[in-house]
KEVEXRO-229628 format. One record per residue (C-alpha): residue in three letters; x, y, z. Coordinates in steps of 0.1 Angstrom, whole numbers, padded with zeros to 4 digits, always signed. Example, Ala and Ser with C-alpha at 12.3 -4.5 7.8 and 13.67 -1.06 7.14 Angstrom:
Ala+0123-0045+0078
Ser+0137-0011+0071
//
This chain:
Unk+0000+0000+0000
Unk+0013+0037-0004
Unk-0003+0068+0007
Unk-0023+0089-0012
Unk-0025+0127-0009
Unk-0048+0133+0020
Unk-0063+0166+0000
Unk-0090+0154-0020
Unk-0083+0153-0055
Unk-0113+0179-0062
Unk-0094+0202-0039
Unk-0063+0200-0051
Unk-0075+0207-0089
Unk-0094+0237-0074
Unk-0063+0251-0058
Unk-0039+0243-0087
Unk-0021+0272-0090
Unk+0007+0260-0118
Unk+0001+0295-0138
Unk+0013+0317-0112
Unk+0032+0351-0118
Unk+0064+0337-0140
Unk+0052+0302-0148
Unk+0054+0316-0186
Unk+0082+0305-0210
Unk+0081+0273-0186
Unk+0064+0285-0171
Unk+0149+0314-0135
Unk+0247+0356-0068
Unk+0258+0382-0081
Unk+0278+0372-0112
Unk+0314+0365-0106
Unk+0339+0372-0136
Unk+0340+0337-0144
Unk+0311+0314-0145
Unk+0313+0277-0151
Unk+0287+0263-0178
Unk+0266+0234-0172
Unk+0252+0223-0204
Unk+0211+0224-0202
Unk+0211+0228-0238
Unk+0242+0200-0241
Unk+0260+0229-0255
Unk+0293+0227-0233
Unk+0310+0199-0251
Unk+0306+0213-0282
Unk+0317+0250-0269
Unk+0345+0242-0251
Unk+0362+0222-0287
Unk+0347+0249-0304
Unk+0362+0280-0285
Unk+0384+0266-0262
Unk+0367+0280-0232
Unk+0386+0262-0201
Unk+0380+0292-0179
Unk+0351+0279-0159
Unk+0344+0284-0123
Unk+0310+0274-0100
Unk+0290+0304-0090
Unk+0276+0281-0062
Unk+0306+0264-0045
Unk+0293+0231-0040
Unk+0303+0209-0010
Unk+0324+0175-0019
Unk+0315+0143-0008
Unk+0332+0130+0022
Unk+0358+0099+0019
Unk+0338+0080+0045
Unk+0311+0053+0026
Unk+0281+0064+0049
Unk+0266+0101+0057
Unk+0238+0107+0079
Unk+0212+0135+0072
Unk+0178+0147+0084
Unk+0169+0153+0049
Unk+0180+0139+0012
Unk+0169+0159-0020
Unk+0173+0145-0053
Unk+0182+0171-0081
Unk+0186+0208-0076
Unk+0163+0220-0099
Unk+0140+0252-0083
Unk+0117+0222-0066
Unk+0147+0204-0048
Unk+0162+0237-0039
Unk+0131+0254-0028
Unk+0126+0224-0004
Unk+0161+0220+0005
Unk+0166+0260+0014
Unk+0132+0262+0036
Unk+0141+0223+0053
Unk+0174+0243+0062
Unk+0169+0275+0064
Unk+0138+0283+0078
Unk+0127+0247+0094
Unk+0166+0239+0109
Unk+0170+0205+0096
Unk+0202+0188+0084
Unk+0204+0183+0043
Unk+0223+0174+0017
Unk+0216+0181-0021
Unk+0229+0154-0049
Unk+0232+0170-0083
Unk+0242+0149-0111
Unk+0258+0176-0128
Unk+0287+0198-0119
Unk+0265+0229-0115
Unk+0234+0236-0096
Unk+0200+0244-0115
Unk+0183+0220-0137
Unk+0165+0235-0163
Unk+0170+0270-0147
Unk+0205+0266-0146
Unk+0229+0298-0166
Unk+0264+0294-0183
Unk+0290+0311-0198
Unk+0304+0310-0233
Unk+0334+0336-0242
Unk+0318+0365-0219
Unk+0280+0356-0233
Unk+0260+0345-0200
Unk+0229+0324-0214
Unk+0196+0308-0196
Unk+0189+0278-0203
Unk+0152+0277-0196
Unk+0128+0302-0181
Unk+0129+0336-0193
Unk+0097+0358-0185
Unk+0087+0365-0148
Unk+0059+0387-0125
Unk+0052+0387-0095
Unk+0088+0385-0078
Unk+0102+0426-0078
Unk+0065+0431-0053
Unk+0068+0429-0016
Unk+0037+0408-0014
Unk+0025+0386-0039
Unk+0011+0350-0042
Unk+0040+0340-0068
Unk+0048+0307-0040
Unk+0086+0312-0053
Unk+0089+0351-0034
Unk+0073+0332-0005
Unk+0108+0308-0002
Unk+0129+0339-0007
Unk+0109+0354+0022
Unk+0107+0323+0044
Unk+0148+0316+0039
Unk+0153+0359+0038
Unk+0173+0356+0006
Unk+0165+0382-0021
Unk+0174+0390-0057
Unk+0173+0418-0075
Unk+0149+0422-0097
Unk+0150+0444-0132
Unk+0114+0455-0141
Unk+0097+0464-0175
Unk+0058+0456-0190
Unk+0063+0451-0232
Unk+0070+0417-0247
Unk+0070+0413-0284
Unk+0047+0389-0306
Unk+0049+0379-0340
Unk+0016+0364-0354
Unk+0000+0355-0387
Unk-0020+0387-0375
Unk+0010+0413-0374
Unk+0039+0419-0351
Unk+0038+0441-0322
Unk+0045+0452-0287
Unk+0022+0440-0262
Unk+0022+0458-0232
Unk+0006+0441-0201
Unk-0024+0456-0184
Unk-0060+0465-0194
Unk-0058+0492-0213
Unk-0033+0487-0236
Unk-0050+0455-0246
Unk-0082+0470-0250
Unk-0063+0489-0280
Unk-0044+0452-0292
Unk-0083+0445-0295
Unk-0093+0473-0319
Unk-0067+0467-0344
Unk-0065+0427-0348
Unk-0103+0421-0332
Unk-0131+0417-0348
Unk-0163+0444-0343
Unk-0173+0428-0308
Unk-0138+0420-0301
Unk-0138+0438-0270
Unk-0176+0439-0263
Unk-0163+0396-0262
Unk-0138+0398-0241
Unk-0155+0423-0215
Unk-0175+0392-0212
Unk-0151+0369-0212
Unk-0129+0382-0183
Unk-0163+0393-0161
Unk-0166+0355-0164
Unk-0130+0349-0152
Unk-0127+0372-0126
Unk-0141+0354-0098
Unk-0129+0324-0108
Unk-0093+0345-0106
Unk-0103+0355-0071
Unk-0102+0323-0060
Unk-0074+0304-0079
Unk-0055+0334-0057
Unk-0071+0331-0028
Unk-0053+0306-0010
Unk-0016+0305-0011
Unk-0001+0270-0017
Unk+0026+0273+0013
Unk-0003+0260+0035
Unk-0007+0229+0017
Unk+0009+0196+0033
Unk-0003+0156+0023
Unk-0011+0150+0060
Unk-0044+0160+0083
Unk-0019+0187+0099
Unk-0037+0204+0065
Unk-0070+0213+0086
Unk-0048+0236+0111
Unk-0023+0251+0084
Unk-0056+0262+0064
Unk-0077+0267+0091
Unk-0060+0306+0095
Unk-0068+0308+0059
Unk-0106+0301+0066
Unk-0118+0326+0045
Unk-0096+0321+0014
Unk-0109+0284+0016
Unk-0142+0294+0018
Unk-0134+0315-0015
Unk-0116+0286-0037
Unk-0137+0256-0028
Unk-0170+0266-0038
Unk-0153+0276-0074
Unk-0131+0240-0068
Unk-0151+0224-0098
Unk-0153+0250-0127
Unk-0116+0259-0115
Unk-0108+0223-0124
Unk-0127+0219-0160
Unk-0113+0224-0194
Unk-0104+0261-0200
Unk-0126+0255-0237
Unk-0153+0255-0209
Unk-0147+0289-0200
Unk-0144+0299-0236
Unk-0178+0280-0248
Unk-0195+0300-0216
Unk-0182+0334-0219
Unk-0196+0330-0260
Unk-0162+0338-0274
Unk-0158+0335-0310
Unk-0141+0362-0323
Unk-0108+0348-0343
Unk-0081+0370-0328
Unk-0092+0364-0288
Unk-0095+0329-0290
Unk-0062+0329-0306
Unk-0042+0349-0283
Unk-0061+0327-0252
Unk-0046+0299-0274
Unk-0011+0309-0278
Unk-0010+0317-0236
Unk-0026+0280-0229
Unk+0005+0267-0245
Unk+0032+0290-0229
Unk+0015+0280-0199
Unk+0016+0245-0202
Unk+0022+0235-0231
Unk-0012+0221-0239
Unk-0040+0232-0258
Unk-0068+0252-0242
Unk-0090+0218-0246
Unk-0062+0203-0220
Unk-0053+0234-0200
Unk-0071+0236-0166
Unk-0095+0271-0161
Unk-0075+0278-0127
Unk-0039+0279-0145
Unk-0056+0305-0171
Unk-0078+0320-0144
Unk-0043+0333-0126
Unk-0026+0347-0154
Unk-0051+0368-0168
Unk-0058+0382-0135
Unk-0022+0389-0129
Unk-0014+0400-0162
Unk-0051+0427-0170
Unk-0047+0445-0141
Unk-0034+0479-0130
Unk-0006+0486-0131
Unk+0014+0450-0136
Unk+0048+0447-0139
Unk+0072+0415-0156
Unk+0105+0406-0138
Unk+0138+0395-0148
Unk+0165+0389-0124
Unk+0199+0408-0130
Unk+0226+0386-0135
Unk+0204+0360-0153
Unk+0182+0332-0140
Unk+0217+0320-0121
Unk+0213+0346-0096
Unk+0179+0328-0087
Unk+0199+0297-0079
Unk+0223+0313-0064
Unk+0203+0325-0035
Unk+0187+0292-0034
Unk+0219+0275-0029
Unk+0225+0305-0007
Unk+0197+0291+0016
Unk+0204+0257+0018
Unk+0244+0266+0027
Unk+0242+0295+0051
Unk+0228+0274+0081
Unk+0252+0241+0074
Unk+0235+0223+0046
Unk+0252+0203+0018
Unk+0249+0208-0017
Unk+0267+0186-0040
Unk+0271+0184-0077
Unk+0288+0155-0098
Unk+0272+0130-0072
Unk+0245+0110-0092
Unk+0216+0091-0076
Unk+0215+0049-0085
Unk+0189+0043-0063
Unk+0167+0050-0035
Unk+0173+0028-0001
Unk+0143+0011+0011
Unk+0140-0006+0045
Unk+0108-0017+0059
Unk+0088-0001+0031
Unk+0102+0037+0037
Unk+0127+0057+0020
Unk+0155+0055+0044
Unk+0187+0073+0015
Unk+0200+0072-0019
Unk+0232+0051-0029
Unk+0255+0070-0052
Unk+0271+0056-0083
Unk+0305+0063-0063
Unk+0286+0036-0037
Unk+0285+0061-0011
Unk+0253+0064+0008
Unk+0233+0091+0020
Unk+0209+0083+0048
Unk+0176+0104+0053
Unk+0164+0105+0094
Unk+0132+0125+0083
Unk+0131+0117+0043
Unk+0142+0115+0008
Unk+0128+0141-0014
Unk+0131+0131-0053
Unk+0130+0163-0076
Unk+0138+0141-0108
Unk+0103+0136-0126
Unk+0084+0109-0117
Unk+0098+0084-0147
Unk+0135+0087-0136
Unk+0119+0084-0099
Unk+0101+0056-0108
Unk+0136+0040-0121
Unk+0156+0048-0090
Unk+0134+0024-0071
Unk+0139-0014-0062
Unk+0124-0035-0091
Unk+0090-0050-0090
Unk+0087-0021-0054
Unk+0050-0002-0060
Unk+0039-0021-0093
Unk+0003+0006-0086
Unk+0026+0034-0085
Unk+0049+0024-0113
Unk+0017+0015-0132
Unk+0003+0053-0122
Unk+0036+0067-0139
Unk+0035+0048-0168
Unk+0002+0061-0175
Unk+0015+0100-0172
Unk+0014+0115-0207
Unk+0043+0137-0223
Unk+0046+0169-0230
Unk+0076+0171-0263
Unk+0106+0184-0264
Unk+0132+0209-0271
Unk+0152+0229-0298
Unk+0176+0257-0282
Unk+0198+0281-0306
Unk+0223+0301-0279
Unk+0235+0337-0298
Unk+0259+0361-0288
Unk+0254+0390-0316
Unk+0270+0419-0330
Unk+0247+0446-0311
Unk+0259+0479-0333
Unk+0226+0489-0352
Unk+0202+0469-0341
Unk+0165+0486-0342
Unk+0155+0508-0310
Unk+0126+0495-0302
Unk+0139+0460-0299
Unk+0121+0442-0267
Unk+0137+0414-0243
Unk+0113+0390-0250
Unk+0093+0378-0278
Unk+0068+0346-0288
Unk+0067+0342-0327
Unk+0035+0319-0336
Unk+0038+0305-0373
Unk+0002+0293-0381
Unk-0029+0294-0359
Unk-0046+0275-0381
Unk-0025+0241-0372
Unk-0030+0231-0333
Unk-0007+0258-0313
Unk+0015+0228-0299
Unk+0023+0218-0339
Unk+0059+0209-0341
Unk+0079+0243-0345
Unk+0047+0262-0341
Unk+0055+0285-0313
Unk+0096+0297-0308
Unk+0102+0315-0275
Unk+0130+0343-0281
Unk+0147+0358-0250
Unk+0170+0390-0253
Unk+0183+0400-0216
Unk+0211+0417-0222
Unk+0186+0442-0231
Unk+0179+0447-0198
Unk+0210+0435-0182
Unk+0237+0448-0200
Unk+0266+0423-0181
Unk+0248+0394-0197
Unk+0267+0404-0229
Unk+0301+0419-0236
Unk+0303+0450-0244
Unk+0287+0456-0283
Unk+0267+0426-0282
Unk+0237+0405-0268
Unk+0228+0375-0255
Unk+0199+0357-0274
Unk+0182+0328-0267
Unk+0157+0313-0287
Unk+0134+0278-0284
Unk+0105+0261-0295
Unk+0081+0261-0263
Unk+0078+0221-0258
Unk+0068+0211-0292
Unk+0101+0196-0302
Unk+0091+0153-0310
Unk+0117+0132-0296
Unk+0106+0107-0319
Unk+0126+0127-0346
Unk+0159+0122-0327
Unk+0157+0091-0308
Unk+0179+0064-0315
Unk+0204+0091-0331
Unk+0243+0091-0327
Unk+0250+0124-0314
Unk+0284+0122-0331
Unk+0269+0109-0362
Unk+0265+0128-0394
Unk+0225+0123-0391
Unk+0225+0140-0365
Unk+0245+0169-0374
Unk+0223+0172-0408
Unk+0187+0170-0386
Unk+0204+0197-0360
Unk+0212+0223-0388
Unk+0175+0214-0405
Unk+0156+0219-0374
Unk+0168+0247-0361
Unk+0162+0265-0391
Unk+0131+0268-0373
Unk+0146+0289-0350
Unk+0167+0313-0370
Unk+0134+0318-0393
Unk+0114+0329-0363
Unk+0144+0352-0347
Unk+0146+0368-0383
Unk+0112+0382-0376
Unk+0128+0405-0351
Unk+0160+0410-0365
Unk+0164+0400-0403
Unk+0201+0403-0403
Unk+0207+0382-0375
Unk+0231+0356-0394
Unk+0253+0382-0400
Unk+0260+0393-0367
Unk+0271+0360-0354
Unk+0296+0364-0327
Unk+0286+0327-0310
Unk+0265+0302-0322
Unk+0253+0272-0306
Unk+0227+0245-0307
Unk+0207+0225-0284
Unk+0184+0193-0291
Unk+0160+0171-0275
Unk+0192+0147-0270
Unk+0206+0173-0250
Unk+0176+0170-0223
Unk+0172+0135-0219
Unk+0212+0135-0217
Unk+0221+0166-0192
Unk+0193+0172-0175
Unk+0179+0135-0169
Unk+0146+0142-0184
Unk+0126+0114-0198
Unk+0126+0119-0235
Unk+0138+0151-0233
Unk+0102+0163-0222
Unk+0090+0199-0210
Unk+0074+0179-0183
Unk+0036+0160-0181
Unk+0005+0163-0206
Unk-0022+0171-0175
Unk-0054+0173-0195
Unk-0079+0191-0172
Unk-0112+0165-0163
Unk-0092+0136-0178
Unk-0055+0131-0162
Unk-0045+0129-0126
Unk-0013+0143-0114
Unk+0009+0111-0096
Unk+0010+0112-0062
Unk+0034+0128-0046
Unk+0042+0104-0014
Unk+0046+0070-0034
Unk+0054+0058+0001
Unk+0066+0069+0036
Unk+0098+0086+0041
Unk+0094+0095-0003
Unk+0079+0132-0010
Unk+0081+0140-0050
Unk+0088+0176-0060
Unk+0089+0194-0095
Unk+0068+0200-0125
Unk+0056+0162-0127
Unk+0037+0162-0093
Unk+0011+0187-0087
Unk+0006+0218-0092
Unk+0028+0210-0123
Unk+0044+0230-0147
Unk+0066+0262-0146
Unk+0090+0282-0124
Unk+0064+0294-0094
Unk+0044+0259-0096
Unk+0076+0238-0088
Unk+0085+0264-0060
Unk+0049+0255-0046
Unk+0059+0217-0050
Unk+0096+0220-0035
Unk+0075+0241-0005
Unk+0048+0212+0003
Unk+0072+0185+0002
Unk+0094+0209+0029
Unk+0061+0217+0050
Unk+0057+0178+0052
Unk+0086+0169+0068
Unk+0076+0195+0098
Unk+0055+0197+0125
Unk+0021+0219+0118
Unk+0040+0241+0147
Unk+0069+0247+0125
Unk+0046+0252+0094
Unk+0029+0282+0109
Unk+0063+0298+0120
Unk+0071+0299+0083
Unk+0039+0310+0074
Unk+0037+0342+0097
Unk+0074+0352+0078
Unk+0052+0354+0042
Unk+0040+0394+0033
Unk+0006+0377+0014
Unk-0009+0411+0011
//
């Protein structure tokens, strides 16, 4: 037998909050000089034979392992992705406990990890963020910051780019300027439609905010944690079920038709989660469009790129005595007596967990590190889990002299609405920081990063030889995707090449242990569950494959459950009165 969570499934969907502030684009210390490159986009073999770059240093000095065979720790966590490190920081932190991090790789991160290339500092993965420059906000991931007291620093602005079959513009965030989006590509009752529409939304918004996640825990210590939240509850449960349905639902209801709305709705289902708005739940698009239509909003972006969020992750688990170690990859999870007891190393050096082992690989690499033939239900629920695709990365450092004034930092170039949104090569994401960070580039250039959004089939590469000539021929093909879609914001791009390189879907399943390379599970609102997150006791799940899913703030809500569980409901509360919720 293994434990379900103790939160009924019905809440849980009504509370889903995996579209909070920065969730979009996947839906992450202060620099040194010298910044070692861990290859998210398995880019750092290929650039350190290409250029010759030796110079590489950690930005998170990681601990080493200890010669001795056994260590002994309150807490283990698997992976230091922004799940494992926001559970690792508030375990030590914030709720004193003794724990070590194993990282595969050389440098902390995952998917949110940064590197440097000849001076060019590139993200690897998330690129757009809200709701983290505010003092109070419900974004779960400013909630660890607050509960471990680390900060960043946070560069502000409120105009992305777009590039649709309907024209290219800037789209600045807010109601009004929308309205005005509206009466150029909308139809006649374009905004009369979406008036409609978001008077529809708006309390379900209310309550997909109302209650923030760092309450939750999978025990009954839940009723006490919530109960000082009694009347957010009382908001979010009775909206638990409509919260939970198809966001097509919504749509059908509110009597939208007009082309260029349900289009745009479209395009931010799958930057959401990489679904179509027939599979994306009504609470994740509930909480953006509140957060992104009102008054005054403002997007994020963290100076010194998304390593500085790491950074003062790391920061937090370190400060108070905890471990972090990178190289130091996880064969399998000890059981003894049918609970999670440690991990054994591929060195064969164990790591024992008093309190628990917390797994922030996704639940099919999980799944792998445990005894054969242990949980066949569980393995069987995993199995089941649908994919999300894949990957294509093109890493630019350009010529900067010239380039158009009104270029913006970020831009989502859409190819064809009338294809499903998550077509292969449909959607590119394109992320220019240096444009607000000038250090992110050396002097006279920028930093570009460009990627299709999760809509890259593995099927295409699997089985490939990455040092094959097939290989090399599909790389150049596909990401011609990619320099198309970036010549839509600047058509002489090719000809500023300072740095070039390439990532694949190879490059995921290889670097950053992801199953197929995927951008992480294919929830389909009213038809998929979410795996459960305590498989069995002593073994709490954290990441985008356990709920509330997808993107930066949703796996900072995961990491943050999976801490609160290893706590007493006394401890929980501490933390909670450190959070500025309003």
């Amino acid at each position: 037998m293994h434990r379900r969570n103790f939160l009924p499934p019905q809440l849980l969907s009504g509370l889903l909050i995996a579209s909070l502030p920065g969730a979009i684009f996947f839906t992450v210390p202060h620099r040194p000089s010298i910044r070692q490159a861990l290859p998210c986009s398995a880019v750092l073999p290929m650039a350190i034979s290409r250029h010759q770059s030796s110079l590489f240093a950690t930005t998170t000095a990681p601990s080493k392992l200890k010669d001795t065979l056994i260590e002994e720790h309150d807490v283990v966590v698997i992976g230091s992705g922004i799940g494992g490190l926001s559970c690792a920081s508030l375990c030590s932190a914030t709720y004193g406990l003794d724990v070590a991090v194993v990282e595969s790789h050389y440098h902390c991160g995952g998917a949110a990890h940064a590197f440097e290339i000849d001076g060019f500092i590139f993200d690897s993965g998330p690129s757009l963020f809200s709701g983290l420059s505010q003092d109070a906000s419900p974004n779960p991931l400013l909630h660890v910051f607050q509960a471990i007291d680390e900060k960043v620093d946070w560069l502000t602005y409120n105009t992305w780019g777009v590039c649709l079959p309907y024209g290219n513009f800037a789209a600045t965030i807010g109601p009004e300027p929308f309205r005005d989006i509206l009466k150029t590509y909308g139809g006649k009752d374009a905004q009369e439609q979406w008036e409609r529409f978001m008077a529809l939304i708006n309390p379900l918004s209310e309550a997909a905010m109302a209650l923030p996640p760092s309450v939750l825990r999978n025990d009954p210590g839940v009723l006490l944690t919530m109960a000082r939240f009694w009347q957010a509850v009382a908001t979010t449960i009775p909206k638990g079920p409509q919260l939970q349905q198809p966001f097509s639902t919504v749509l059908a209801e509110a009597g939208v038709t007009d082309p260029f709305i349900r289009d745009w709705l479209s395009l931010l289902c799958f930057l959401l989660q990489g679904m179509t708005e027939e599979g994306t739940m009504t609470a994740v698009m509930a909480y953006m469009l509140a957060d992104w239509y009102r008054p005054n909003v403002l997007l994020d972006y963290p100076r010194g790129g998304t390593g500085a969020v790491i950074d003062a992750l790391v920061r937090g688990v370190t400060k108070t005595g905890g471990k972090v170690y990178t190289s130091a990859h996880v064969e399998e999870i000890l059981i003894e007596g049918g609970r999670a007891v440690g991990v054994r190393l591929r060195s064969g050096k164990i790591l024992r967990a008093r309190r628990g082992v917390v797994s922030n690989a996704s639940v099919w690499n999980t799944a792998r590190l445990l005894p054969a033939g242990l949980l066949p239900e569980y393995q069987e629920q995993v199995g089941r889990v649908s994919q999300t695709e894949s990957f294509l990365h093109l890493h630019l450092g350009i010529a900067a002299e010239g380039l158009p004034g009104d270029l913006q930092c970020h831009y989502a170039v859409v190819d064809d609405f009338s294809q499903p949104i998550n077509s292969p090569g449909n959607v590119v994401i394109i992320s220019i920081p240096s444009l607000l960070d000038p250090s992110l580039a050396p002097t006279g250039s920028h930093t570009i990063h460009a990627y299709t959004a999760g809509n890259e089939p593995f099927a295409l590469w699997e089985g490939l030889d990455r040092q094959g000539p097939d290989y090399k021929r599909l790389k150049e093909e596909r990401s011609e995707i990619l320099w198309r879609a970036i010549e839509k914001v600047i058509p002489d791009v090719r000809a500023r090449i300072k740095l070039s390189l390439a990532g694949t879907p190879l490059t995921h399943a290889r670097f950053l242990r992801r199953d197929r390379g995927t951008y992480g599970p294919a929830i389909r609102a009213g038809k998929d569950s979410y795996p459960s997150a305590n498989p069995l006791p002593g073994l709490h799940l954290c990441g985008d494959s356990v709920f509330p899913g997808i993107g930066m703030p949703a796996v900072a809500a995961s990491g943050n459950i999976a801490a609160n569980n290893l706590v007493s409901v006394r401890q929980h509360w501490k933390m909670l009165d450190k959070l500025r919720l309003e």
